[in-house]
Residue, then its C-alpha position, 0 to 999 in steps of 0.5 A: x332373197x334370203x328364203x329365212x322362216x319367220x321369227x316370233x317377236x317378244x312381244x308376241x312370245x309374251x302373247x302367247x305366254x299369256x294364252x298358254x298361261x290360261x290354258x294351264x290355269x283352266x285344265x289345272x281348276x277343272x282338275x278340282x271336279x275329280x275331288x270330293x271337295x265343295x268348292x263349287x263356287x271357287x272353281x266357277x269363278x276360277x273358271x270365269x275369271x281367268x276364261x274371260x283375261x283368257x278371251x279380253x287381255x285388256x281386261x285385267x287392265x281395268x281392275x283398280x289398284x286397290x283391289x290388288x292390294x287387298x287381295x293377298x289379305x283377303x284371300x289369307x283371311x278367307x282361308x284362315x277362316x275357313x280352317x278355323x270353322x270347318x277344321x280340314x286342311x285339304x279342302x281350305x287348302x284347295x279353295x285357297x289354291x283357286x282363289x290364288x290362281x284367279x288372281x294371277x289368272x287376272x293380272x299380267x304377269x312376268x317370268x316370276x309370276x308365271x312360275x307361280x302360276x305351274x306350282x300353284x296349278x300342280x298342285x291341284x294336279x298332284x293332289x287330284x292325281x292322288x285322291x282319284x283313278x279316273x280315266x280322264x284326269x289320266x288324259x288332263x294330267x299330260x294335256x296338263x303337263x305338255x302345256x306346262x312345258x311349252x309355258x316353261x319352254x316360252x320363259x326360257x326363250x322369252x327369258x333377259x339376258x344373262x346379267x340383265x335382271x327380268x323387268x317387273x311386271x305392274x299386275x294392272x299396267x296394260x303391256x305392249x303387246x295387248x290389242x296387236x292382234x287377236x289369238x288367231x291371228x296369233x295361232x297362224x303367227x305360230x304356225x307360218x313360224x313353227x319348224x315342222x320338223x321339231x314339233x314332229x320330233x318335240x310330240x314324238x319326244x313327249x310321246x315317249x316320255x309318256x309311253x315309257x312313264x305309264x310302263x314304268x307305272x305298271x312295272x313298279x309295285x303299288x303302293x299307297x300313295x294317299x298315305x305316303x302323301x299325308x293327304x288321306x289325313x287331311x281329307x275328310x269325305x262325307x258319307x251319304x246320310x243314307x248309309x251312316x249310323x243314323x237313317x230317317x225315312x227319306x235319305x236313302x230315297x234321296x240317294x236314289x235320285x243321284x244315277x251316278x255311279x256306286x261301285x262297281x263289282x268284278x265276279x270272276x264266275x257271271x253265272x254265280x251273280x244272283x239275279x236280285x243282288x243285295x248289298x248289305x252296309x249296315x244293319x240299324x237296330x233303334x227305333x226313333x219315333x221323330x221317324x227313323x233309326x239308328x244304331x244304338x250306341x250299346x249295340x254298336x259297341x257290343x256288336x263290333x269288334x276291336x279295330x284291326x289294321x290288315x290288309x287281309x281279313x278272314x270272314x266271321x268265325x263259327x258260321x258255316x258258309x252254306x250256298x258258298x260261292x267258289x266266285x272271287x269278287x272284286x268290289x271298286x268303290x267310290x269315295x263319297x258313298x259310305x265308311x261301311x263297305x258294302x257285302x254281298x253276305x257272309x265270307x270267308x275272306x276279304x283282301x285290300x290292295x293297301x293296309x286299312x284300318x277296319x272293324x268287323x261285325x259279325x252279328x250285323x255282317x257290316x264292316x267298317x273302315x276308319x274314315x269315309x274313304x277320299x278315294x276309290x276303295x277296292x277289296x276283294x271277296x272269296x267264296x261269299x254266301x250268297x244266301x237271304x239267311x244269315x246265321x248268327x251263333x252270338x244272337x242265338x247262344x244268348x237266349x232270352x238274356x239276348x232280348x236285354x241289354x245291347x240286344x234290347x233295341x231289337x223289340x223296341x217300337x213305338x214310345x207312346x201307348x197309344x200307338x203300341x195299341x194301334x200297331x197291336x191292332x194291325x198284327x191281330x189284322x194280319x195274323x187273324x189272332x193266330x200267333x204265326x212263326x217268323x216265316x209266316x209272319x213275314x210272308x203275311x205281313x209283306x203280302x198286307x204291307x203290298x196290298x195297302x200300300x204302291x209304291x213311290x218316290x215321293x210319299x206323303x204320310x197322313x197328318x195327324x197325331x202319333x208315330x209315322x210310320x203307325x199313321x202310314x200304315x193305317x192309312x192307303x197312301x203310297x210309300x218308299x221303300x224305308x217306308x215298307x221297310x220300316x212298317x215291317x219292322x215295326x209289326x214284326x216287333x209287335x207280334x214278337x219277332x226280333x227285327x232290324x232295318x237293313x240299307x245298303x244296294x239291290x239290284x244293279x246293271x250288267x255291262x255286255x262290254x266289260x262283263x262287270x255289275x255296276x251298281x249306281x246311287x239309284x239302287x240304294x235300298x232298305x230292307x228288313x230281317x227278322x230273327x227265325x228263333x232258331x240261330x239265324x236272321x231272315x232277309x224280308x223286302x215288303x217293298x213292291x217289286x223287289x221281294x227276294x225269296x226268304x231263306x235258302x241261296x239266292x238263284x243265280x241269274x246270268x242269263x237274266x244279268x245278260x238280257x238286261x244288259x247295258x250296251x250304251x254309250x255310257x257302257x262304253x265308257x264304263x269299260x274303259x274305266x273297268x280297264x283302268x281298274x282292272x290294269x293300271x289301279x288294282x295291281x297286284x303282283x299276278x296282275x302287274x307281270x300278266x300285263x308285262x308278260x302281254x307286252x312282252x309276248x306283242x313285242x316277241x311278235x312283231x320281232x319274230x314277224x321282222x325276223x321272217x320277213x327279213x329271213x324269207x328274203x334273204x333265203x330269195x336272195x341266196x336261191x337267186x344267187x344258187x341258180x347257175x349263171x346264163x349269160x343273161x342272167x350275168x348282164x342282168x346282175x352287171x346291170x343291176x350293179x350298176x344301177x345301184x352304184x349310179x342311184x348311190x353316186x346321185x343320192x350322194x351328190x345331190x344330197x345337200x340339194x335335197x335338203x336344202x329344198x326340203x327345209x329351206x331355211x337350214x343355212x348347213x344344207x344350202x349347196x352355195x354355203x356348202x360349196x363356198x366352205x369347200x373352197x375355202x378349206x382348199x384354199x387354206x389347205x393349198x395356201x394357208x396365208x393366200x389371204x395375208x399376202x396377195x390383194x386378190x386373195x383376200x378379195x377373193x375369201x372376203x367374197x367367198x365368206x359372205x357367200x358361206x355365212x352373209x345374208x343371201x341379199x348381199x351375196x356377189x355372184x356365186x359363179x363367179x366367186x367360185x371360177x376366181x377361187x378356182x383359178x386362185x387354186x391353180x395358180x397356188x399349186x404351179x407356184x408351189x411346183x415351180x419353187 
């Protein structure tokens, strides 16, 4: 019986063609969730479709022929459409992308199709790769491409033969292969076929690959891929309305009802993180009655300066950073969220991992990239104040001409003078008719805003007529916090005091495993300042239970960070991305040779521990050899000897039987082929014509190659064979003495 492993079929290498086709489709359509891209509808159906050609082959062959005439028509359509009323490449380009692959996804596809099918999915693959860092894409991009190469490994081996053109493959034609049998029955095919050993050696290969592409990925300098892809170009990412240049009251209570992650902040001191952090992104000067503000367009321009594109840039001139910070912060922000970077306060420097193109404003303390970010924005702060005050020489060296022009807005309340009367009203109320400093002011009119007013995510203001938030006050129903925050900005502007509404983050959780501040979308907060008339803006939070000290430096609270720390699963999690972060996105040089200095330090090691080891015994070794030799100890060492040379003559000899029961199959490692290719070498050695002129003899090598290359099933005795070949032997060599 010939002891042969089964071979896979064509018919079930095509099955198995299709299954990994599915799969490739499915990790390559999932890749879109790492995007910013609203293409929802397109990755369900993706997803639904091919899952169920993946699950049911026979359904593909049950779509009508029609359809597949339209579909390259319509999905053109679609797509041209799509470019011509939304105007973004990328996005039309990644949802023309799914809808192409659903549709090889179901149908049946030959060598052609299937080689669409790979360069359709990397290319999704290469632009999530590009626009994202998360943890997982790392883990779905070599899934990905380890089921690429099997797809490529099956088309190859599936493959017509040379000269033979491949057959064409009808989209809706039911091949031969579906309903033989399920997937399986199909997988234990594979798995009584598969070779153990070359699966072991192809995943430790592939394994390799991997390992040394990620050490090459940490030993090469960084650089921006986006920009050296044109993909930040075609992508373009919309901020949350919370952080842009026009709020109205609720956007940013909405953003608080997304828990997703923010950014995430690395200070290299904890003991300097305040305990009620604040996280300004932009400062919002107008007030429109339709209930809202904005950032007026006159300010905008007076107030920010001229766009600079660096990679580093020195904080506000003319500022002295009392209560500074000697902490490096490092900030990892997520796209999606705002083109306003957020700012603990005023700083000396700020460093990008890549050139980017910013505006500074040192009045609003707010700086501004070009475009919302499409992918995870990571700066670097030095020596930030983190202080409730805010100083501004610009503001203060304009006097009373500061209260016109671009300045105006600041003074600016409710349109109507009706509701001017009722907002004066409220100031007489809170102030008793004295006419207050902006310290007190504030301290009174949070107190009353605090007493009149709980707080909640879901407000409703009084119906009625007049301004909304001029309603809202005088009324005692609860409100969120642009709700206080807006109120205060009003009355502060009623008693005389320049004031602005302020978005952007408060608070945020420490996490006990990687000892970072994440700071989620649930932590988006509004806030007021109010000018102090002599050269600086004081921060004012009236909203119930995140009052902040006015004035001086924040405390710190680590201590306070610690107790209320995250130590959860989802922390876990958290720090692995933090790693990530910290080891593989945002290298610097320092950074990049730290981890290679790591990974040459472990490697030093483990070689110095095998050098010990390997050291010790041989110093056993020599002592055993130094010691004086007895009788005795001579036999041992005679025995020992000959124990070693016995094992090694055995090993040698029956090497060939070794193998051929480890892997059966293997015909070089049988020891009757291999004994059967040793005659014949002797006897074409001794003889080189023995099979030209003697009967016996060829009948004999005849013999002798169907045991050395014959199936096992048509083997004459081994036995006997080889008993002929030996007497042939002999004979050739008496002839050869006698002559």
């Amino acid at each position: 019986m010939d002891n042969q492993r089964p071979k896979l079929n064509a018919q079930e290498l095509q099955q198995l063609q299709w299954l990994l086709g599915g799969v490739l489709s499915l990790f390559a359509i999932w890749s879109v969730f790492y995007l910013d891209v609203e293409a929802l509808g397109a990755v369900l159906a993706a997803t639904a479709g091919v899952g169920a050609a993946l699950l049911r082959p026979g359904l593909p062959a049950r779509v009508p022929g029609w359809l597949h005439k339209a579909a390259f028509p319509l999905i053109v359509a679609g797509f041209v459409f799509e470019l011509w009323a939304e105007g973004q490449v990328l996005p039309a380009m990644i949802r023309l992308d799914l809808w192409l692959i659903l549709y090889r996804g179901i149908s049946y596809r030959g060598r052609r199709e299937d080689l669409q099918l790979i360069v359709l999915g990397m290319f999704l693959v290469v632009v999530a790769g590009v626009l994202t860092v998360s943890v997982a894409f790392a883990a779905q991009i070599v899934v990905f491409a380890a089921c690429a190469l099997l797809l490529l490994f099956l088309i190859t081996l599936n493959g017509p033969a040379p000269g033979v053109g491949a057959a064409v493959v009808a989209p809706n034609v039911r091949p031969a292969w579906v309903g033989r049998m399920g997937h399986l029955q199909l997988l234990r095919r594979v798995i009584a076929c598969a070779d153990l050993r070359l699966v072991v050696m192809g995943g430790a290969l592939f394994a390799g690959v991997v390992v040394l592409s990620g050490l090459l990925f940490m030993a090469i300098p960084r650089f921006q891929f986006e920009n050296s892809l044109f993909l930040d170009g075609l992508f373009s990412g919309k901020a949350r309305s919370g952080f842009s240049e026009n709020v109205r009251f609720g956007e940013v209570t909405e953003i608080t009802q997304d828990t997703g992650v923010a950014l995430r902040v690395d200070v290299s001191d904890a003991a300097q993180v305040p305990a009620a952090l604040y996280l300004r992104m932009l400062a919002l000067d107008e007030y429109d009655p339709a209930g809202g503000f904005r950032l007026s367009k006159d300010l905008r321009r007076a107030a920010f300066a001229s766009e600079r594109t660096v990679s580093r840039l020195h904080g506000p001139r003319g500022v002295r950073l009392a209560g500074r910070s000697d902490a490096v912060w490092t900030f990892y922000l997520e796209p999606g969220v705002s083109r306003y970077l957020p700012l603990p306060g005023v700083f000396s420097q700020i460093q990008f991992r890549e050139v980017q193109a910013v505006q500074l404003s040192p009045s609003l303390l707010a700086l501004a990239l070009r475009r919302e970010p499409a992918t995870m924005t990571a700066y670097r702060m030095e020596s930030p104040q983190l202080s409730a005050t805010l100083p501004d020489p610009t503001y203060a060296a304009g006097g009373a001409a500061a209260r016109r022009g671009p300045w105006q807005t600041l003074m600016q309340g409710p349109a109507a003078a009706g509701d001017q009367a009722r907002l004066a009203s409220l100031v007489r109320e809170i102030g008793g008719g004295a006419t207050l400093s902006p310290e007190a002011f504030a301290e009174r009119a949070g107190a009353w805003l605090q007493q009149r007013h709980a707080y909640s995510l879901s407000p409703r203001v009084p119906a009625g007529d007049g301004d909304v938030l001029v309603r809202w006050m005088e009324s005692r129903a609860a409100g969120h916090c642009e709700l206080f925050a807006g109120s205060f900005v009003l009355l502060a502007r009623a008693a005389g005091h320049p004031a602005r509404l302020v978005v952007g983050f408060h608070g945020g959780s420490w996490n006990g495993y990687s000892n970072n501040l994440t700071i989620h979308n649930r932590d988006a907060h509004a806030w007021a300042e109010i000018w102090d008339g002599e050269g600086a803006w004081l921060r004012v939070d009236p909203t119930p239970g995140a009052a902040a000290p006015m004035g001086a430096v924040e405390p710190t609270g680590a201590a306070a960070l610690h107790e209320g720390g995250d130590r959860g699963w989802s922390a876990r999690v958290e720090s692995l991305r933090m790693f990530w972060y910290r080891r593989i996105v945002n290298f610097d040089q320092r950074s990049q040779l730290e981890t290679l200095h790591q990974v040459k330090e472990t490697v030093q090691i483990i070689g110095q521990t095998f050098r010990e080891m390997f050291g010790q015994g041989a110093r056993s070794l020599r002592r055993w050899l130094g010691q004086p030799w007895t009788q005795a100890r001579a036999l041992d060492g005679a025995l020992l000897m000959c124990a070693a040379v016995v094992l090694s003559w055995l090993a040698w000899r029956y090497r060939t039987r070794w193998r051929w029961h480890k892997g059966g199959r293997d015909h070089r490692a049988d020891p009757v082929r291999r004994e059967a290719g040793r005659w014949l070498r002797k006897l074409a050695r001794v003889a080189p014509d023995w099979a030209v002129d003697d009967p016996a003899g060829r009948e004999v090598r005849e013999a002798l190659l169907r045991l050395r290359f014959g199936a096992r099933a048509t083997w004459p005795e081994p036995g006997r064979v080889f008993a002929q070949a030996a007497a042939l032997v002999r004979q050739r060599r008496s002839r050869s003495r006698a002559t």
